[in-house]
C-alpha positions as CSV (number, residue, x, y, z in Angstrom):
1,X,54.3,-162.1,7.3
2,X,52.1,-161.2,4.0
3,X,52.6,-158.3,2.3
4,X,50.8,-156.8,-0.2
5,X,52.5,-155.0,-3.1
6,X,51.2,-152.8,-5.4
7,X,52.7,-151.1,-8.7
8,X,49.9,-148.3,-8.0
9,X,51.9,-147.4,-5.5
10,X,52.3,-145.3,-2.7
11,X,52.2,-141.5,-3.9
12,X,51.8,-141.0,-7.1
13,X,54.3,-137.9,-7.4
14,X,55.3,-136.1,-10.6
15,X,59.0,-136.6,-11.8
16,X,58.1,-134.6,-15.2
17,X,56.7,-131.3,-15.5
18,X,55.9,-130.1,-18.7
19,X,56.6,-126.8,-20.2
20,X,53.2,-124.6,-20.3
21,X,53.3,-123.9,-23.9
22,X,54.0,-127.9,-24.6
23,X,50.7,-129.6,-23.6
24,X,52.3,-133.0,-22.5
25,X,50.6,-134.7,-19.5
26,X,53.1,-134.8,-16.2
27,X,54.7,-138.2,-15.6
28,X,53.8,-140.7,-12.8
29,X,56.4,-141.5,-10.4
30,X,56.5,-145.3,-9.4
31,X,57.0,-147.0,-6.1
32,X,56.4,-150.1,-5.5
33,X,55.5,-151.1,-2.0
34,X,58.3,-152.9,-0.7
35,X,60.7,-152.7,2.6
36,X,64.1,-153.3,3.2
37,X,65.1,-156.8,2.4
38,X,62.5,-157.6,0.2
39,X,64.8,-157.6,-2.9
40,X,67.8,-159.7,-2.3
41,X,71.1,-159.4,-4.6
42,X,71.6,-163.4,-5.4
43,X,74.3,-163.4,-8.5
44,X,76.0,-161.3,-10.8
45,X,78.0,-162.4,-14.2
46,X,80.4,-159.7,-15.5
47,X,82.1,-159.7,-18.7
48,X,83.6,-163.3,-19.7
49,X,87.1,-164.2,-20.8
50,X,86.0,-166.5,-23.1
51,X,85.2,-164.0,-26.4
52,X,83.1,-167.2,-27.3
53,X,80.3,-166.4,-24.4
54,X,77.1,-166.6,-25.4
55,X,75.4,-165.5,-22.2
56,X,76.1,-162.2,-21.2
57,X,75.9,-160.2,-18.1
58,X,73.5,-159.6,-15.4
59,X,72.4,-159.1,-12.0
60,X,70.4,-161.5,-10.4
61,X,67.1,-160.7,-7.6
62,X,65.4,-163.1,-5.8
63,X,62.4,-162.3,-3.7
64,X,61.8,-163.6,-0.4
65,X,58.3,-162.5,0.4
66,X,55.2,-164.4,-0.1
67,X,53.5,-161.6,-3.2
68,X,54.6,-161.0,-6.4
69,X,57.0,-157.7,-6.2
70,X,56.6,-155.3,-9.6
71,X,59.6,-154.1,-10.6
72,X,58.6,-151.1,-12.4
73,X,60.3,-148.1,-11.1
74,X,62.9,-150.1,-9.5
75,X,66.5,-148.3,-9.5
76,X,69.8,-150.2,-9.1
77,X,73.0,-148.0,-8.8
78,X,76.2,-149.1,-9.4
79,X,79.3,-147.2,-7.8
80,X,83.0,-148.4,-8.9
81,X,84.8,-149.0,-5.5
82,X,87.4,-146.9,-6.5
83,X,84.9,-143.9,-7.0
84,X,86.0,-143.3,-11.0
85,X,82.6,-143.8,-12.2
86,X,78.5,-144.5,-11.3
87,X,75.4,-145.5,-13.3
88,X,72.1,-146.6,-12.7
89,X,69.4,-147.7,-14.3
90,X,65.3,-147.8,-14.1
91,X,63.3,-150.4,-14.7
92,X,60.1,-149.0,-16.9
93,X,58.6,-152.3,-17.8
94,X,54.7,-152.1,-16.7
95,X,55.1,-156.1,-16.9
96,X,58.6,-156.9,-14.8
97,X,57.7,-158.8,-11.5
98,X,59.5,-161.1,-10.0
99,X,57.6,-164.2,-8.5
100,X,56.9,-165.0,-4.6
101,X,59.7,-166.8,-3.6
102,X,61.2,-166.5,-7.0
103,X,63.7,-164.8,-8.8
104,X,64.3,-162.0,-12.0
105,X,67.7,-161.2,-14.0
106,X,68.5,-157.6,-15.1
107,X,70.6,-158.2,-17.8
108,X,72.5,-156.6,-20.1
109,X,71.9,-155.9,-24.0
110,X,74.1,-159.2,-24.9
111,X,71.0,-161.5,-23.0
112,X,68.5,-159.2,-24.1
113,X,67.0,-162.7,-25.7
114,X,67.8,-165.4,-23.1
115,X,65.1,-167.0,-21.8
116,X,65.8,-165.8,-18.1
117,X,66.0,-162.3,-19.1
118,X,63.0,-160.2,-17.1
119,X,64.4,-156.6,-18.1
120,X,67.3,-155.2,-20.1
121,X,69.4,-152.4,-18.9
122,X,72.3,-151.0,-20.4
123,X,75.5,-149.3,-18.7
124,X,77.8,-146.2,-19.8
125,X,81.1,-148.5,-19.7
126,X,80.8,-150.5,-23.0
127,X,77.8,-152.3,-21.6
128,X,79.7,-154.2,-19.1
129,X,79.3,-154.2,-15.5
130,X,81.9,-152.6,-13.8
131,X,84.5,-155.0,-12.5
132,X,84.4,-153.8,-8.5
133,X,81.2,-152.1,-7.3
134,X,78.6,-151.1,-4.8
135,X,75.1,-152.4,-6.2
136,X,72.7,-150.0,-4.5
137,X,68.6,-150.8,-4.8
138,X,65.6,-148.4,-4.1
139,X,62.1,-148.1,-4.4
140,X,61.8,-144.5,-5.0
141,X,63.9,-143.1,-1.8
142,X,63.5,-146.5,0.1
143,X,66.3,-148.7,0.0
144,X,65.7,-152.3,-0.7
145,X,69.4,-153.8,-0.7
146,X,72.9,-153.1,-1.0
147,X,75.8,-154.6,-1.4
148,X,79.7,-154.7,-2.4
149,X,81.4,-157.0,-4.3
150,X,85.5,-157.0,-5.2
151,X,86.1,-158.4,-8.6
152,X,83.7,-160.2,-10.8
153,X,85.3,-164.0,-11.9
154,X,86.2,-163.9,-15.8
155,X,84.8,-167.5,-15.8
156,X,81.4,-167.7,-14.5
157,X,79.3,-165.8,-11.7
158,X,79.6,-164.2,-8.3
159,X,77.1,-166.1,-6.6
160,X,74.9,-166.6,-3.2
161,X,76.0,-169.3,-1.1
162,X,72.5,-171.7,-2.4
163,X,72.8,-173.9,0.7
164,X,71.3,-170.8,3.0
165,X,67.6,-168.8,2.1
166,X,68.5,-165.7,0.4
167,X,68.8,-162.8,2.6
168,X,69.5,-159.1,2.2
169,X,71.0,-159.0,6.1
170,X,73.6,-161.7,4.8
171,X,74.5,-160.7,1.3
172,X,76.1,-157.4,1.7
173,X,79.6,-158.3,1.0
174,X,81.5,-160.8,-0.8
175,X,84.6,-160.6,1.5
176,X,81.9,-162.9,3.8
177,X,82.3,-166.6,2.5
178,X,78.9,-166.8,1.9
179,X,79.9,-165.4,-1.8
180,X,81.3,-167.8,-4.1
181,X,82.6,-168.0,-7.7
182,X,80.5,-170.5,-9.8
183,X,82.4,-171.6,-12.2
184,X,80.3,-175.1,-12.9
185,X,81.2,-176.4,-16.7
186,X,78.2,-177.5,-18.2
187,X,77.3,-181.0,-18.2
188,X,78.5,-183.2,-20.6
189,X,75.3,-185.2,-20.9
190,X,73.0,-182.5,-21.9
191,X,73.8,-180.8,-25.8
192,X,76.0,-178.0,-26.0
193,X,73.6,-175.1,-27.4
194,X,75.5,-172.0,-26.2
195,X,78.9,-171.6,-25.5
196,X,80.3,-170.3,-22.0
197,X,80.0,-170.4,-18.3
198,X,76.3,-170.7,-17.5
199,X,75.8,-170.3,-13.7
200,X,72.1,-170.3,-13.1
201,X,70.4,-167.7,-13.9
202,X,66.4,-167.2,-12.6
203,X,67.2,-170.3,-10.3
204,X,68.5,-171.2,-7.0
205,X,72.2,-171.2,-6.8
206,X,75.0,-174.3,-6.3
207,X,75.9,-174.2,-2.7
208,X,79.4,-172.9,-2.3
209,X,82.0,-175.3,-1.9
């Protein structure tokens, strides 16, 4: 089914109020038009082993839908599993979208310059992701995914089984087998520009083995 999303977005509310005496216009709350399984969690790469790494860490989208989905005013939450710690973070970036039937990295500050970088985020626990989490999405109040991982590999990514479409109904846990580590080394053939284990980043994943 089409849908038709829109950055202008469904009530503009005020998240800002400014003091009388200060002048300063109110601030535009964002929500971008999008249901329930319209963002899907794909693959997440947590801090490496190898000091070496070159690549950094992310989280990994993909959108199922047939319409470009803005990602301004998108919120992902992250909850450590064993409830010592939270953090979130907003995407403000007028410009993030991520493609129909495409896919968008939020990563952290170390692939702030990679090439499949659409937004950079930065967390309260020395800019790593925590190691077991809850990844919580909303639009505003809506919720768009969720999902729990247990540990993130120390080589490599978590990934999305990438013989089967995407789905928010399916990714929710990485106890199911449908999560896999990818740990692919990179091929010998091609020149070795960056050091570390890639996984793939703004692209369908390797089906799990």
């Amino acid at each position: 089914m089409h849908r038709r999303h829109s950055a202008a977005l469904l009530g503009l509310a005020l998240v800002a109020t400014a003091a009388p005496s200060c002048g300063r216009e109110p601030l535009e709350r964002i929500c971008p038009d999008i249901a329930a399984g319209d963002l899907v969690i794909t693959e997440i790469r947590g801090k490496q082993s190898d000091p070496a790494d070159t690549y950094g860490q992310w989280i990994e989208v993909y959108n199922p839908t047939d319409a470009a989905i803005p990602l301004a005013g998108i919120t992902f939450y992250l909850y450590k599993l064993d409830g010592s710690g939270d953090f979130r973070f907003l995407i403000r970036d007028l410009d993030a979208e991520v493609p129909a039937g495409g896919y968008a990295v939020l990563a952290g500050e170390a692939a702030a310059d990679k090439d499949f970088t659409t937004y950079t985020f930065t967390s309260d626990e020395d800019g790593d992701l925590y190691a077991a989490a809850i990844i919580e999405v909303y639009s505003c109040e809506n919720e768009v995914d969720r999902m729990l991982y247990r540990s993130l590999p120390a080589l490599g990514t978590l990934s999305l089984d990438g013989a089967v479409p995407p789905s928010a109904e399916l990714n929710d846990t990485t106890d199911d087998p449908i999560w896999c580590v990818d740990a692919t080394p990179p091929d010998p053939n091609q020149p070795i520009i960056e050091l570390g284990i890639r996984g793939t980043p703004g692209e369908a994943n390797r089906p799990c083995m």
